[in-house]
C-alpha positions as semicolon CSV with decimal commas, in nm:
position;residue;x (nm);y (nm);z (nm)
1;X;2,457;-0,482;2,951
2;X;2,181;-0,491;2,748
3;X;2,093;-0,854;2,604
4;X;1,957;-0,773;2,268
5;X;2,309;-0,590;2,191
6;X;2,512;-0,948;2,380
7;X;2,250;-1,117;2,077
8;X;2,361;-0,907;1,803
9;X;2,722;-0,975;1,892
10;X;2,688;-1,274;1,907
11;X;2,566;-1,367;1,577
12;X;2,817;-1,136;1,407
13;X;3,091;-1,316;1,576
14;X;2,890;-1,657;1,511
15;X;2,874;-1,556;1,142
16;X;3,256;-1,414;1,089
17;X;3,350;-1,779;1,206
18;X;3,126;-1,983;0,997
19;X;3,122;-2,113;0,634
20;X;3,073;-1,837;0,347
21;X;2,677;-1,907;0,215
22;X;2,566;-1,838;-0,151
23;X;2,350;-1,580;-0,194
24;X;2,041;-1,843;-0,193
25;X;2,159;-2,024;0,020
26;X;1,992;-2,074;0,392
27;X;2,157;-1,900;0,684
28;X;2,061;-2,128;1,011
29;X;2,150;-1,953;1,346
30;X;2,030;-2,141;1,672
31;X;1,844;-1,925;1,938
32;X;1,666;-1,943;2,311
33;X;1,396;-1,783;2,419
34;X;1,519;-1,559;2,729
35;X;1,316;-1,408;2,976
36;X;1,396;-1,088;2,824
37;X;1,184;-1,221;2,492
38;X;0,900;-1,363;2,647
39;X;0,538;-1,143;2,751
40;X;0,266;-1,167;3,010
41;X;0,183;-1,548;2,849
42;X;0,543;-1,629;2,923
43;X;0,590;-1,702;2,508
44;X;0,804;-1,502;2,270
45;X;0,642;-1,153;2,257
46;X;0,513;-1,090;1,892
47;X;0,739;-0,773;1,840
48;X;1,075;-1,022;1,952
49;X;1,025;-1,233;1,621
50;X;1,077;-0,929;1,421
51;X;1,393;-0,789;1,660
52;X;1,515;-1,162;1,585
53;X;1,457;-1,150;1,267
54;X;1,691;-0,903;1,190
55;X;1,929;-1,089;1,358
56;X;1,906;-1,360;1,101
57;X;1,954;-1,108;0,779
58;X;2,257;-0,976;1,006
59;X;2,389;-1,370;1,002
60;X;2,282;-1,381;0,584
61;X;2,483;-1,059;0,513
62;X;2,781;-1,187;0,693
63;X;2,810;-1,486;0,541
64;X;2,722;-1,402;0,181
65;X;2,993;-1,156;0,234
66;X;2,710;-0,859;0,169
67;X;2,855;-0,690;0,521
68;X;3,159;-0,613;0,381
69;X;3,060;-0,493;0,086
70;X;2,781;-0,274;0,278
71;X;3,022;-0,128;0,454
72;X;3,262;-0,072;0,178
73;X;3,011;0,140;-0,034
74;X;2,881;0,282;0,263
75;X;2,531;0,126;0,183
76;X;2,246;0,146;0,454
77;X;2,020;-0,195;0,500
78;X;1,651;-0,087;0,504
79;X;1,299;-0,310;0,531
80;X;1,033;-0,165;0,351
81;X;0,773;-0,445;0,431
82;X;0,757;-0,749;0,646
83;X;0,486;-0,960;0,732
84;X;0,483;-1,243;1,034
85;X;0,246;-1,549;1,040
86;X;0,285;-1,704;1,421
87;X;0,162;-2,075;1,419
88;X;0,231;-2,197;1,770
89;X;0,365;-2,018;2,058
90;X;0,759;-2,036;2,164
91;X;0,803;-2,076;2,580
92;X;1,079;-1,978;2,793
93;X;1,389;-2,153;2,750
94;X;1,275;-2,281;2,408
95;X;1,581;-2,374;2,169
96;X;1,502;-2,295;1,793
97;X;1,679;-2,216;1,499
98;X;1,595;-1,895;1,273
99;X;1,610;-2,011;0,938
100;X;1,646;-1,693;0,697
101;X;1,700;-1,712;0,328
102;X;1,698;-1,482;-0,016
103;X;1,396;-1,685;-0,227
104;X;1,440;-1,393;-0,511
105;X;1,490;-0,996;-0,565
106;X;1,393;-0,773;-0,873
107;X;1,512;-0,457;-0,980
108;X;1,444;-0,295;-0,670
109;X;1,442;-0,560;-0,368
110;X;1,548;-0,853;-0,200
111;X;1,291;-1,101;-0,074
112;X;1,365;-1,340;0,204
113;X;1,200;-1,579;0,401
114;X;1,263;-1,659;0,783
115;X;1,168;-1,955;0,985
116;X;1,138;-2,037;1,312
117;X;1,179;-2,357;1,340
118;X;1,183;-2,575;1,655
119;X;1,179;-2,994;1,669
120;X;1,101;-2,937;1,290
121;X;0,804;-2,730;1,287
122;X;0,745;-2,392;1,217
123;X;0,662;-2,155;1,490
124;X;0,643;-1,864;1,306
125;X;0,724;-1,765;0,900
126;X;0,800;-1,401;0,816
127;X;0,822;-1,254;0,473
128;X;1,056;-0,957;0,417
129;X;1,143;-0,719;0,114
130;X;1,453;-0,515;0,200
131;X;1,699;-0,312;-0,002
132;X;2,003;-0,068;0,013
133;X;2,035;0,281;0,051
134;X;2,330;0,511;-0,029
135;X;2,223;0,861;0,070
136;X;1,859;0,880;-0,109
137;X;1,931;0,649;-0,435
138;X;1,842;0,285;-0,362
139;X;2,104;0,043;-0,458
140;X;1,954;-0,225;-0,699
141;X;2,017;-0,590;-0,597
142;X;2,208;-0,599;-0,946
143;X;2,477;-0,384;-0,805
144;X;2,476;-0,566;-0,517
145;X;2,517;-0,881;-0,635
146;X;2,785;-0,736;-0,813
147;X;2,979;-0,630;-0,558
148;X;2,981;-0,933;-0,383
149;X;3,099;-1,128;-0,683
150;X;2,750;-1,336;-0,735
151;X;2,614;-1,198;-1,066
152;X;2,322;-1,406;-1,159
153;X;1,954;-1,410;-1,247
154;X;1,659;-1,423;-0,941
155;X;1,484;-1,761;-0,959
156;X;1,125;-1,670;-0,949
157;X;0,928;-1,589;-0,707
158;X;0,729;-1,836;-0,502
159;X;0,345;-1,803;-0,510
160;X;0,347;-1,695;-0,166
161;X;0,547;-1,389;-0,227
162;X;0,367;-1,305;-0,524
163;X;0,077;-1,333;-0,332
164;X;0,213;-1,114;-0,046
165;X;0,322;-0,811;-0,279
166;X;-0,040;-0,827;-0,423
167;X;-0,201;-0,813;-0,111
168;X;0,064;-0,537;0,009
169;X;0,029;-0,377;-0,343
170;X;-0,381;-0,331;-0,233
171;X;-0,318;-0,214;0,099
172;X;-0,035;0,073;-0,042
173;X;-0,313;0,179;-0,283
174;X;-0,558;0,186;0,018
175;X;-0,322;0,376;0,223
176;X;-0,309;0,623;-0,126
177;X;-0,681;0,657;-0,144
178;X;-0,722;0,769;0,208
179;X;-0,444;0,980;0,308
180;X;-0,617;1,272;0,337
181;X;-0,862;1,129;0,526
182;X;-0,950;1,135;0,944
């Protein structure tokens, strides 16, 4: 059987049985590295963090009680931007934890942040906007929120994502400028 879809079972079964989080709240699932993650340097291959990753928004949604809901409205999760940061490699066999949170959300998306922690360092820091989709209308985080029963305001956001959505809100214009271009 294929291990990634083993993973993903597992941490929707992990995160049926555990507590219910708040919608800031962290959700903390505990990982290895298996040889089916690792590349020729025999570390975590740079494309696993973001497989993992969604792994630990599955985990969030669960637990927030956003999965039901998702399903209920027949909502589709999307990413529409993530960026990784790796600080120091993860071997074989390596136990960490994914650490993934929601630090804010405007009208549009939800931002999160994802650690991978290990002895209490960070290996590796990703920054994600997602949203919902229901047919071709996004779903604002309002309704969301709503649906879940946590209606209340976004803290914020940190300077790093503010920084992030500048830098990405450059690039997008970039990308604009140059379409047409070969």
């Amino acid at each position: 059987m294929n291990p990634s879809l083993i993973r993903t079972a597992g941490v929707l079964a992990g995160g049926l049985r555990r507590p219910t989080l708040g919608i800031l709240e962290p959700s903390v699932v505990p990982m290895r590295v298996w040889p089916s993650d690792i590349d020729l340097n025999i570390h975590m291959n740079n494309g696993r963090y973001l497989s993992l990753m969604d792994l630990g928004r599955l985990d969030l949604m669960v637990r927030t009680g956003m999965w039901k809901a998702v399903a209920r409205q027949g909502w589709r999760p999307m990413i529409g931007s993530a960026t990784v940061r790796f600080r120091r490699p993860l071997p074989l066999f390596a136990r960490f934890d994914l650490r993934s949170a929601v630090v804010c959300w405007d009208a549009k998306w939800f931002f999160m942040e994802q650690r991978f922690i290990r002895d209490g360092l960070a290996y590796g820091v990703g920054l994600v906007k997602g949203l919902f989709r229901m047919g071709d209308r996004n779903v604002p985080p309002a309704e969301v929120l709503a649906a879940i029963g946590r209606l209340q305001l976004s803290p914020p956001p940190p300077p790093g994502i503010s920084d992030w959505l500048a830098a990405e809100g450059k690039l997008a214009q970039n990308v604009r400028n140059h379409k047409h271009r070969r």
